[in-house]
C-alpha positions in Angstrom: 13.9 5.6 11.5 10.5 7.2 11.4 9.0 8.4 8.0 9.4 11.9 8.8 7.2 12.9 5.3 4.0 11.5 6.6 4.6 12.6 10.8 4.6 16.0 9.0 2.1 15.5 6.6 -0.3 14.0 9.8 0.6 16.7 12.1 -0.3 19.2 9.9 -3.9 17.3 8.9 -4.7 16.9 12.2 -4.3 20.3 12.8 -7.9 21.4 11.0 -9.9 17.7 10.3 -11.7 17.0 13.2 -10.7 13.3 12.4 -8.2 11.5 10.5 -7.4 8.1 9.7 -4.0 6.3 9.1 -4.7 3.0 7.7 -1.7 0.6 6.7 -1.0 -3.2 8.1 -0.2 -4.2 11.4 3.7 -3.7 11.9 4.4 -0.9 9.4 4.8 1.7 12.1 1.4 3.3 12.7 1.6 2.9 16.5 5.1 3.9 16.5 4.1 6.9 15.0 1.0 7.5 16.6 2.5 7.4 20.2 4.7 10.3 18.2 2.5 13.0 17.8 0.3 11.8 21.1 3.1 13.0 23.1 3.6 16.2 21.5 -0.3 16.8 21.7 -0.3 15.2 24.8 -3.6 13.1 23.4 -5.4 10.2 25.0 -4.3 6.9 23.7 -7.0 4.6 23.6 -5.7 0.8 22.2 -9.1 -1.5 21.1 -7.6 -4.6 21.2 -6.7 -4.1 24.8 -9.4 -5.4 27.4 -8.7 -2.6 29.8 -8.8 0.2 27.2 -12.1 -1.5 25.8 -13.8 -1.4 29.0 -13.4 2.2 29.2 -15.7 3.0 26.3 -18.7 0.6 27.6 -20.1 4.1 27.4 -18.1 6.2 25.1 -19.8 9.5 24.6 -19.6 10.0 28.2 -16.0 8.9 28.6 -14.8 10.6 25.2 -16.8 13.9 26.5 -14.7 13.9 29.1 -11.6 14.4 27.0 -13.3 16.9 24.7 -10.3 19.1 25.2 -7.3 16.8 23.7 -6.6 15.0 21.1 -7.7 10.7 21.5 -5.9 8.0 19.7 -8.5 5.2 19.1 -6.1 2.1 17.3 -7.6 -0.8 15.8 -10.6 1.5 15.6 -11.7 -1.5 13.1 -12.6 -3.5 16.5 -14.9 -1.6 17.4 -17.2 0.1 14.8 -20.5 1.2 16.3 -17.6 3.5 17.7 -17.8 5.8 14.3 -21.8 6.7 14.8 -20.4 8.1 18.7 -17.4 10.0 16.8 -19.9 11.8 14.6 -21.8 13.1 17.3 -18.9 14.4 19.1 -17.2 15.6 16.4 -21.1 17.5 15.3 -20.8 18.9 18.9 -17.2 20.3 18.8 -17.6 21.9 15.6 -20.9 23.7 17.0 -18.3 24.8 19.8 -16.1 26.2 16.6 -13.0 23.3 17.2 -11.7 22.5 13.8 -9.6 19.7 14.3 -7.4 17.8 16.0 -10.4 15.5 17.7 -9.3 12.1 17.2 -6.5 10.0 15.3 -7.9 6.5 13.8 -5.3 3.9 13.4 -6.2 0.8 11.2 -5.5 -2.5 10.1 -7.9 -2.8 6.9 -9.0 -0.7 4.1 -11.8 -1.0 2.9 -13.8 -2.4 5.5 -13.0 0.3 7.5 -13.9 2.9 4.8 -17.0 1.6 4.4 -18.0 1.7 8.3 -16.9 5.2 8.8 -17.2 7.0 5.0 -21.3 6.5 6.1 -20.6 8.2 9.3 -18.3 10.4 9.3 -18.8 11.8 5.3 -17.1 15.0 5.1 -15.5 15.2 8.7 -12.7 12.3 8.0 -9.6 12.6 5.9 -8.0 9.4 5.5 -4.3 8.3 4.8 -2.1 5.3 4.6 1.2 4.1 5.5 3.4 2.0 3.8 7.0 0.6 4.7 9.5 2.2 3.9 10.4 2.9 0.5 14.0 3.6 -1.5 13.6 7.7 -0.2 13.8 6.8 3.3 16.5 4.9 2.6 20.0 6.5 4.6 21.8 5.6 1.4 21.2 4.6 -2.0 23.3 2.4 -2.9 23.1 -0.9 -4.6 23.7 -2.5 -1.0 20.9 -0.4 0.7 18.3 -1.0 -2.4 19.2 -4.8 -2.7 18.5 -5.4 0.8 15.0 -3.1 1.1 13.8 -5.2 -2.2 14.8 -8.7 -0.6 13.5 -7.9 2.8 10.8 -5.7 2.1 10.2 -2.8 3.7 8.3 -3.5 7.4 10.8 -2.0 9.7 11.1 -5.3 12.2 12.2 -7.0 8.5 14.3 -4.0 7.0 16.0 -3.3 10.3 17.0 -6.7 11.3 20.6 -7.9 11.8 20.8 -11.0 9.0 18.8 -11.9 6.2 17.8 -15.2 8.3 16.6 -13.1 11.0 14.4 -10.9 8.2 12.7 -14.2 7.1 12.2 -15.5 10.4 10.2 -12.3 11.3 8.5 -12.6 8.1 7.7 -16.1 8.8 5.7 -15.0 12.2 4.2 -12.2 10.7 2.4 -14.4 8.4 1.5 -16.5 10.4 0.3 -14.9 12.9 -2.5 -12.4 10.0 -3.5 -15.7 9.2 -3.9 -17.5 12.2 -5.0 -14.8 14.7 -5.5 -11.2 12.7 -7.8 -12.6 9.8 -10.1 -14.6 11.9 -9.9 -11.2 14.5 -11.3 -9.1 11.4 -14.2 -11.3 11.5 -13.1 -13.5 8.2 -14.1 -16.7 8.3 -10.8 -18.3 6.5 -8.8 -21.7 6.8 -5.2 -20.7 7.8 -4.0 -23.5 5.4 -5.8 -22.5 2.3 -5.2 -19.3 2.7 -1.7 -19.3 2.6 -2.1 -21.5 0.1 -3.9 -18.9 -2.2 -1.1 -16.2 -1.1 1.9 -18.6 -2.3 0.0 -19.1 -5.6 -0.2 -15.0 -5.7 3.5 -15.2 -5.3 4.0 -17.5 -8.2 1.7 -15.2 -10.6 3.0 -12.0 -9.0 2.8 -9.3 -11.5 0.1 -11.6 -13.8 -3.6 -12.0 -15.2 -5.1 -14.4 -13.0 -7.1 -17.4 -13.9 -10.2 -17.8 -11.1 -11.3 -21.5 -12.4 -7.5 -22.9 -12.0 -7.2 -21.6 -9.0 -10.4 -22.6 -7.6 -10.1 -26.1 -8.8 -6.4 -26.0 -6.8 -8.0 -24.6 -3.4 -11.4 -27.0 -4.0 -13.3 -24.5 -4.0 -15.9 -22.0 -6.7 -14.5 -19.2 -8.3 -16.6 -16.8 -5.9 -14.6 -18.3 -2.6 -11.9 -17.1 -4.9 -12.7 -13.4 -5.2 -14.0 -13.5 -1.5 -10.1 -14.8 -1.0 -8.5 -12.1 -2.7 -10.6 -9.2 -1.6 -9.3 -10.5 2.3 -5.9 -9.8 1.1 -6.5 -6.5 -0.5 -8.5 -5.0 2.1 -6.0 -5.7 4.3 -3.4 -4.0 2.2 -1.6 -7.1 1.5 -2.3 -7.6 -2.3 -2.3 -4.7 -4.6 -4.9 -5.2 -7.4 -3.7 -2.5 -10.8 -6.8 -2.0 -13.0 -6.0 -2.3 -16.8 -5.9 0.9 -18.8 -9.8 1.4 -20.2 -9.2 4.6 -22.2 -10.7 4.1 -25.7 -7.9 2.8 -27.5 -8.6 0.9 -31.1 -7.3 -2.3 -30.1 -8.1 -5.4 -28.4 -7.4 -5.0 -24.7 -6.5 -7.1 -21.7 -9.6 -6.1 -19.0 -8.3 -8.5 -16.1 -6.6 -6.7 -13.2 -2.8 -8.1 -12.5 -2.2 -8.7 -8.5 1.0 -8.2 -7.2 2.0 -9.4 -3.4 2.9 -5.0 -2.3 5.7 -6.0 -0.1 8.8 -8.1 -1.5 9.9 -9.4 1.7 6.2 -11.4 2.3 6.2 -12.1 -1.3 10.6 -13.6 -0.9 9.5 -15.3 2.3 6.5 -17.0 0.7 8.8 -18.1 -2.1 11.3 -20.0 0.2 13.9 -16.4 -1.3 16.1 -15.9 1.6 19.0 -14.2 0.2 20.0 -12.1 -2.7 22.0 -14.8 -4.7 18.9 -16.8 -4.3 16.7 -14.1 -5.9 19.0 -13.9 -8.8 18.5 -17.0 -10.1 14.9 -17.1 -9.3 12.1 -17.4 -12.1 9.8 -14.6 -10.2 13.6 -12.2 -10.0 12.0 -9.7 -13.2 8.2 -10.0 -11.5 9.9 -9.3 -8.4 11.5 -6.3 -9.6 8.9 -5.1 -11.4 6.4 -5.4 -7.8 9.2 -3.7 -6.1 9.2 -0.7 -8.3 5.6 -0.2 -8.8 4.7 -0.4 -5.2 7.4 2.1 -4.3 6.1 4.5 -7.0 2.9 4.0 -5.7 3.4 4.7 -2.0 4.3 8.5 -3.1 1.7 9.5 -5.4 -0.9 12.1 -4.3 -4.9 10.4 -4.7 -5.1 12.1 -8.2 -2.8 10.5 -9.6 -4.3 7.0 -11.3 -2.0 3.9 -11.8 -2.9 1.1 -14.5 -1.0 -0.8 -16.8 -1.8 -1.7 -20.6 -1.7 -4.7 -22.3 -3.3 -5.3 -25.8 -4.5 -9.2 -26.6 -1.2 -9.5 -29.0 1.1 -9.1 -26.0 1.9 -5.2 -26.7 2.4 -3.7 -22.9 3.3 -1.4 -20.6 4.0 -2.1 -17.1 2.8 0.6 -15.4 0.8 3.8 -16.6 0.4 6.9 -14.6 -2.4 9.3 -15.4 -0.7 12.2 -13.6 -3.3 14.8 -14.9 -6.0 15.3 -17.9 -2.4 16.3 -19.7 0.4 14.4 -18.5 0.3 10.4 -19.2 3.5 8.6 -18.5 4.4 5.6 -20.1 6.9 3.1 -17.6 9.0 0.2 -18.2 10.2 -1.6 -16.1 13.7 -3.8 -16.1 16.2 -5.6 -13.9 19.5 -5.5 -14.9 22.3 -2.6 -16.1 21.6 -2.6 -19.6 18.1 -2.9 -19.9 16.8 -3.7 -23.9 13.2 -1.7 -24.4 11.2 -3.6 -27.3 10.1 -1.4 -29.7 6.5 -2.5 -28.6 6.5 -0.2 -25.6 7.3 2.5 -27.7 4.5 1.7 -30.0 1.8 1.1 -26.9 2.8 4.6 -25.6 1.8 5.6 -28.7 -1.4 4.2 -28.9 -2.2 5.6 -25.5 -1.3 9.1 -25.9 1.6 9.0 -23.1 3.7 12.1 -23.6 6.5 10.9 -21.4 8.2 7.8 -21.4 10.6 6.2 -19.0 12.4 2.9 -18.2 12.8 2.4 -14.5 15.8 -0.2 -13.9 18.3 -1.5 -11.5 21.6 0.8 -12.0 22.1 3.9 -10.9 23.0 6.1 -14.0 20.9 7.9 -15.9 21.2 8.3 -19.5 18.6 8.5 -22.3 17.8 5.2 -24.8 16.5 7.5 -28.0 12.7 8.2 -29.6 12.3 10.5 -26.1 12.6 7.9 -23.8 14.7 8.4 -20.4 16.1 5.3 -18.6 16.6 6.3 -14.5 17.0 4.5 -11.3 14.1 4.2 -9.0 15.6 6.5 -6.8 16.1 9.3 -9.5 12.4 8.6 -11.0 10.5 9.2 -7.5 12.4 12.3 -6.9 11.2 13.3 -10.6 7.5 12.0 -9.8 7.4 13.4 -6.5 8.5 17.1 -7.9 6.4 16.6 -10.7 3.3 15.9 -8.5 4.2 17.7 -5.1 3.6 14.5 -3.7 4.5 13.1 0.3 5.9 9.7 1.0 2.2 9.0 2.2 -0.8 9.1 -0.2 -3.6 10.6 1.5 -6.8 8.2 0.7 -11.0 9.4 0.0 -13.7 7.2 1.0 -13.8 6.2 -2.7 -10.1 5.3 -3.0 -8.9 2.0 -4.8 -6.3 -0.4 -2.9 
């Protein structure tokens, strides 16, 4: 079940960037795919966290000149970063020789650490991209079944794929564990297994929400600066979503906090103790759930130029998720669980006050029908095939140096 959008989407890149980097966390498929499109280029593939692979770049511009004539896949490239100074050299050198692209393949594990190490290096010869799980598109149906079981398992492949429920959760259950006891302290954070889980469980609780630094700090023990070092862990490492509040200049009182939201439902289920559907429906976090589900999926197709935020005034006037799709197109989006979803007239009145000239409710049927004062209630699946036409986007969004997580 490879994502087929973004094999074509890289193959195409790689074609004229000299370098380009797929960043997404560890089991979404980025080997998988990368051993793809090595075969058909018939590339070195080099992996970093391999000893033996490792020990072949003790010098790497002489063994890297030696393959100047194919394409090399470096993964975990964030292992080893003094590599990105070496890649600019080379990739100076092959450009001088008139090669365009098709140099090297980065995979990664982080995003923003990574972006900082090579955006200095490699400035204007890198194009960077990231891969999420798989969203409702790539579904082989979309039915309520298919769409029930992607939003309670989330959507890394092993988890998606597996033959129960229980065996979903058991796989989620190791994944966790093993970012937090082997992968974090790999990346070079300095972390406590224990508390860290501790602070992603409390994510879970307050998914979708305004957080409050002092009350979790005084849980954890520790200053509200441990906090924020916590949090930017998990969001580098594309495990927490952070959505920036709307800052236009509206004349009202305006929430400024970011809301977090744990971007895959089947971490965010299994960290909850959610192991089955008819457990999620009767679960406090079910419409916060929802809501996560929808607005990472929307997110995993936009193109870079589109900007996500949501808007909340300090009188509890909202919208859940705002999409600035160009300097003339706002959208306004609700989001609802359930077949008959009730809009307040608050949303319509926040759309208002934000200039959104479309407006849309995003809930959990599958029929399409409009709800009055120009407002269109879809299902997910219908609204990303509307977004991605509208946009032209891929089911990968192609990332800048400068690019928020």
């Amino acid at each position: 079940m490879l994502k087929r959008c973004i094999a074509e989407k890289l193959q195409a890149t790689i074609e004229y960037i000299p370098a380009v980097a797929l960043l997404g966390p560890r089991q979404v498929g980025k080997t998988t795919l990368a051993h793809s499109i090595a075969k058909q280029h018939k590339a070195l593939y080099l992996d970093l966290e391999s000893p033996e692979d490792l020990l072949k770049l003790n010098d790497p511009t002489s063994f890297l000149s030696m393959h100047n004539d194919k394409l090399v896949v470096l993964d975990e490239i964030q292992r080893k970063p003094d590599l990105f100074m070496t890649l600019r050299g080379l990739i100076d050198q092959g450009r001088q020789k008139g090669k365009k692209g098709g140099m090297y393949l980065l995979l990664g594990s982080a995003s923003m650490d990574l972006l900082r190490q090579s955006s200095e290096s490699l400035a204007g010869r890198i194009h960077y991209m990231t891969m999420s799980g798989f969203n409702v598109l790539e579904l082989p149906n979309h039915h309520t079944t298919d769409l029930h079981a992607l939003w309670l398992r989330g959507g890394f492949p092993q988890s998606y794929l597996a033959n129960s429920d229980a065996q979903s959760m058991e796989w989620l259950e190791m994944f966790i564990r093993t970012y937090l006891e082997r992968d974090v302290p790999q990346m070079g954070f300095r972390v406590p297994a224990n508390r860290l889980r501790r602070l992603w469980t409390m994510l879970a609780h307050l998914q979708g929400e305004t957080l409050n630094y002092s009350k979790l700090a005084g849980n954890l023990e520790v200053d509200g600066k441990t906090i924020t070092h916590y949090l930017d862990i998990l969001i580098d490492l594309l495990l927490v979503r952070r959505l920036e509040p709307w800052h236009a200049n509206v004349k009202k009182r305006l929430i400024k906090s970011p809301r977090f939201y744990i971007r895959d439902t089947g971490i965010l289920h299994r960290l909850l103790g959610i192991d089955n559907h008819q457990t999620l429906m009767s679960n406090p976090v079910l419409g916060k759930s929802w809501e996560g589900f929808v607005i990472e999926n929307i997110l995993s197709i936009i193109p870079n130029h589109v900007e996500p935020y949501f808007y909340r005034t300090s009188n509890g006037i909202e919208i859940d998720l705002v999409l600035k799709i160009s300097s003339q197109q706002l959208w306004a989006i609700e989001v609802k669980y359930g077949v008959a979803p009730k809009i307040k007239s608050s949303f319509h009145q926040a759309a208002s006050d934000i200039g959104a000239n479309k407006k849309f409710v995003i809930y959990s049927g599958e029929d399409d029908f409009p709800i009055g004062q120009d407002t269109l209630t879809l299902s997910l699946y219908n609204f990303m095939k509307q977004l991605k036409n509208a946009t032209g986007s891929h089911n990968s969004r192609p990332t800048t140096a400068s690019a928020k997580y």
